[in-house]
C-alpha positions in Angstrom: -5.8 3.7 1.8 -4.4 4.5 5.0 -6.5 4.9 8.3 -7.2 8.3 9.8 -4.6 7.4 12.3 -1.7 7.4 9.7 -2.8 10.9 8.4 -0.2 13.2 9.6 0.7 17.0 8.2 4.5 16.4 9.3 6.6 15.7 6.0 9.2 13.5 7.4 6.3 10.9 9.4 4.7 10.3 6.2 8.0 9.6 4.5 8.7 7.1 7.4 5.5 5.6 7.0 5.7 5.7 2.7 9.3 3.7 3.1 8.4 1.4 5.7 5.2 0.3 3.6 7.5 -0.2 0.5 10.1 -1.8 2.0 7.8 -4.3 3.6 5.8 -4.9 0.5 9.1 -5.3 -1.5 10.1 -8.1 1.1 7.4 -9.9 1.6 5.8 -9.7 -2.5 9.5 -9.4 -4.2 8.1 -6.3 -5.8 9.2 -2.8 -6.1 5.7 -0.3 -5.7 5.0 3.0 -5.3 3.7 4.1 -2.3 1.6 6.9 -2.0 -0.5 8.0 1.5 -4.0 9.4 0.2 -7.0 10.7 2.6 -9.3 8.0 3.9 -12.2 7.5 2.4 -11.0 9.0 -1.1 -9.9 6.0 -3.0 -12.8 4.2 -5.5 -14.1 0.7 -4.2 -13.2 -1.8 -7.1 -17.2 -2.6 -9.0 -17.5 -6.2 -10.9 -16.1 -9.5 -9.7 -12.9 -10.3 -8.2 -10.6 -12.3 -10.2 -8.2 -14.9 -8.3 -4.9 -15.5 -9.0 -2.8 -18.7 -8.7 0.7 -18.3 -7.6 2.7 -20.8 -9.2 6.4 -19.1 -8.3 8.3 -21.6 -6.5 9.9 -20.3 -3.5 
């Protein structure tokens, strides 16, 4: 969920932003995502416990 200060009505920002967010997560993660901007305060908060994940990739 993006912050109100992302939210823009011009097309080609929110493609800049949408590409630069992938790109980064791809780098960092080494995993393609789709990237989608949504309105704040519209996505569901997660309910029951989080689960943790070992990373056992070696880098």
């Amino acid at each position: 969920e993006a912050p109100e200060s992302f939210c823009t009505d011009r097309i080609s920002e929110s493609q800049r932003i949408i590409e630069t967010v992938r790109r980064r997560l791809e780098t960092d993660l080494g995993v393609d995502f789709d990237v989608r901007l949504v309105e704040p305060k519209t996505l569901e908060r997660s309910e029951g416990k989080a689960q943790r994940v070992i990373d056992r990739r070696r880098l």
